[in-house]
C-alpha positions in Angstrom: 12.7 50.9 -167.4 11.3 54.1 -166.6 9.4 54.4 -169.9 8.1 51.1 -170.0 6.4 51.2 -166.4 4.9 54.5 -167.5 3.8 53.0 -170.8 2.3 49.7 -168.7 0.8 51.6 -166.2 -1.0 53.8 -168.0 -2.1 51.2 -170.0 -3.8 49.7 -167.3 -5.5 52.7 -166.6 -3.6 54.3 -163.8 -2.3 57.8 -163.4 1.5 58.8 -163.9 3.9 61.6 -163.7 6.8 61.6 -165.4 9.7 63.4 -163.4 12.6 64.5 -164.8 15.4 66.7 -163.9 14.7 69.2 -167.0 10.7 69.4 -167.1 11.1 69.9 -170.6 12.5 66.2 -171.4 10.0 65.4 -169.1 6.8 66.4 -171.3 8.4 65.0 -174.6 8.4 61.7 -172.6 4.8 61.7 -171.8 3.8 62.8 -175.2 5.7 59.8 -175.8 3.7 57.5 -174.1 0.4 59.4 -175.4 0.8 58.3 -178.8 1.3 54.5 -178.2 -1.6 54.5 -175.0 -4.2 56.4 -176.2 -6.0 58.4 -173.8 -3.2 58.0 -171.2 -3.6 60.0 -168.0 0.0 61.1 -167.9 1.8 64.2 -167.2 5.4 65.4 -167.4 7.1 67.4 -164.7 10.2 68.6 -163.0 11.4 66.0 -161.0 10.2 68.3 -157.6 6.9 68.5 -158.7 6.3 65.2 -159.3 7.4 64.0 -156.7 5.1 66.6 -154.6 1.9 64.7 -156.4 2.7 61.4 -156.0 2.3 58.2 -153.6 4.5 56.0 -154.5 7.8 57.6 -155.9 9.9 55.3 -158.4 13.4 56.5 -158.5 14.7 55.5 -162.4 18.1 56.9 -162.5 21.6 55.3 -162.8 23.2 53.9 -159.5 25.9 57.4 -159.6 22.6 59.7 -160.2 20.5 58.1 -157.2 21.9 60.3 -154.4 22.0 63.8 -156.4 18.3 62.6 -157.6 17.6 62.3 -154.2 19.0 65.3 -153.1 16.7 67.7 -155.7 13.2 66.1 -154.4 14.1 65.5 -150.9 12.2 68.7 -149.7 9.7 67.4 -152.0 8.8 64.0 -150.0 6.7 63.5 -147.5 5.5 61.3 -144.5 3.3 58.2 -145.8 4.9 58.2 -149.2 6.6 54.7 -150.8 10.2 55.7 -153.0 11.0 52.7 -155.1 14.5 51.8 -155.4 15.1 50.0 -159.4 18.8 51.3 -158.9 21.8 48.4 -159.3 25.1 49.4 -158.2 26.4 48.4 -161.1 30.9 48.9 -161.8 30.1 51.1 -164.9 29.6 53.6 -162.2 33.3 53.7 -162.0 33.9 52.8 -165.5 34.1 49.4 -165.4 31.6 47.0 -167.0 28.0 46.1 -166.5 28.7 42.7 -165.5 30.0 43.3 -162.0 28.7 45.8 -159.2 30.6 48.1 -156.6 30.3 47.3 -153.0 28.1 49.7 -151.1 28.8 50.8 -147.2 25.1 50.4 -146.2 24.9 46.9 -148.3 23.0 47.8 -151.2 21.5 50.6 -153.5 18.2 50.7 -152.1 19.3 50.7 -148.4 21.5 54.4 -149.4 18.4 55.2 -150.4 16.6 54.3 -147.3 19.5 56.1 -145.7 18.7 59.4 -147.2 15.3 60.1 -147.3 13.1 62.0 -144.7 11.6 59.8 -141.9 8.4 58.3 -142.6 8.9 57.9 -146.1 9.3 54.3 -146.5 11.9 52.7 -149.4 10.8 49.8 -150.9 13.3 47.7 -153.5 11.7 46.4 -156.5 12.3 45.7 -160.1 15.7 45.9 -160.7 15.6 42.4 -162.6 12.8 44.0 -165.3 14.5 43.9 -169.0 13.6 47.6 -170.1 13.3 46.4 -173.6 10.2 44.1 -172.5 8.8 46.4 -170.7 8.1 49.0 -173.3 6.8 46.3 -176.4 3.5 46.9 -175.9 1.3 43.7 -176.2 3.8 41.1 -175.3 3.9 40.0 -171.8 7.5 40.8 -169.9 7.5 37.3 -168.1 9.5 38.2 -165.6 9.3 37.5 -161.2 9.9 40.8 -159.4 11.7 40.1 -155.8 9.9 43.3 -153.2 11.7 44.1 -150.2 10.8 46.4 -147.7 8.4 47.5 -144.7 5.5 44.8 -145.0 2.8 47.4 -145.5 4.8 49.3 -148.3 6.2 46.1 -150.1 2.5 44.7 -150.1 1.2 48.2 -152.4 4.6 47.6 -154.4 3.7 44.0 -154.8 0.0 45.5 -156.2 1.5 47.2 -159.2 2.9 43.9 -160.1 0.0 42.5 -162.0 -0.7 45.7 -163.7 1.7 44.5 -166.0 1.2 41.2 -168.2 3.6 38.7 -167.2 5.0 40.6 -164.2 4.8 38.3 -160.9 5.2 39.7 -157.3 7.4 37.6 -155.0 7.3 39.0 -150.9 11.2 39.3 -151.0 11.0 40.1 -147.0 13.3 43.1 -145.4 14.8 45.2 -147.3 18.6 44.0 -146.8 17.4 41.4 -149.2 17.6 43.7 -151.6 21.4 43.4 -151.5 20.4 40.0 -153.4 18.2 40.9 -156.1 20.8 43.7 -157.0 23.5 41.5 -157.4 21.7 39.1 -160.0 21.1 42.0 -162.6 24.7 41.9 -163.2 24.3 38.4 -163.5 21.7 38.5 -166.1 22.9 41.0 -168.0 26.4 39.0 -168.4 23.6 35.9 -169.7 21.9 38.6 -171.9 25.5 38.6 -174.0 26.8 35.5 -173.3 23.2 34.2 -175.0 22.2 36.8 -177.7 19.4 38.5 -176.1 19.3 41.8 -176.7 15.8 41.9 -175.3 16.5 41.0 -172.3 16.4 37.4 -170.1 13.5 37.3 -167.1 13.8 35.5 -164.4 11.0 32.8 -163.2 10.9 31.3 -159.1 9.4 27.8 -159.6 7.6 25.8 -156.7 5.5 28.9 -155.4 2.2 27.2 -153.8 -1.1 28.4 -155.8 -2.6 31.7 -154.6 2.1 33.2 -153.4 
């Protein structure tokens, strides 16, 4: 998922660092996303100094990597910044499967998340529902609702990046204990994903939303 919102982003014209943990993987994945968005203002990093240049921070790691992620950049964050949770506490954490998730003591990924970074840095929970696949065929649109949760100021510039990417629809998912929700039904869809043959990857669509929501 990572890839594929560094690919859309910079195909709509915005500006991304690419963090990673060895800076070196980092750089081969924004020469990566050079050669299929030409002229792509991108740049890969260590996972610190990315996070140093950026505003909003989105965290793309597995559920067990999210706190030692966090851990590595926290001296790195900042007052006014946005971190966006994508992480599902999904049981293969504990080797179990993809289709169910481990219970979490403050409720859901992106509220240990909230737990553990600096004050004023606001967590926002957001695209956890996103097939990855989608995401990175250039071209087609994703079709998929993405559920934002958080402080109302930092879920509204989440909710922003939304239409950067064709098909992607923002829905105001409220606080961010709602997040505890949209977590859940990633297991969910990836159980549909097998259960129907779609290695691509289902979306999921909110129908009834008054015109201009």
């Amino acid at each position: 998922q990572g890839l594929g919102l560094a690919l859309r982003f910079c195909q709509a014209g915005r500006r991304v660092l690419i963090g990673s943990r060895k800076a070196e993987r980092a750089v081969e994945a924004a020469e990566n996303v050079r050669s299929q968005v030409p002229g792509a203002q991108v740049e890969g990093l260590g996972n610190e100094e990315a996070t140093a240049g950026a505003g909003i921070v989105i965290l793309s790691v597995p559920f067990e990597h999210t706190a030692g992620t966090l851990k590595t950049i926290k001296e790195s964050l900042r007052e006014g910044q946005i971190v966006v949770s994508m992480a599902v506490p999904l049981a293969t954490a504990i080797g179990d499967g993809a289709v169910r998730t481990v219970g979490i003591w403050q409720g859901s990924a992106a509220e240990l998340v909230a737990s553990l970074v600096p004050k004023g840095v606001e967590v926002v929970s957001a695209f956890q529902n996103v097939s990855a696949h989608r995401l990175q065929h250039l071209g087609h649109p994703v079709e998929c609702d993405v559920v934002v949760s958080g402080a109302k100021a930092a879920r509204e510039a989440i909710m922003a990046l939304c239409p950067l990417v064709d098909g992607l629809r923002a829905l105001d998912g409220g606080p961010l204990s709602n997040a505890r929700i949209v977590e859940e039904l990633t297991a969910l869809i990836i159980g549909l994903n097998i259960r129907h043959k779609a290695p691509d990857g289902l979306g999921i669509r909110f129908t009834g939303l008054p015109e201009g929501h």
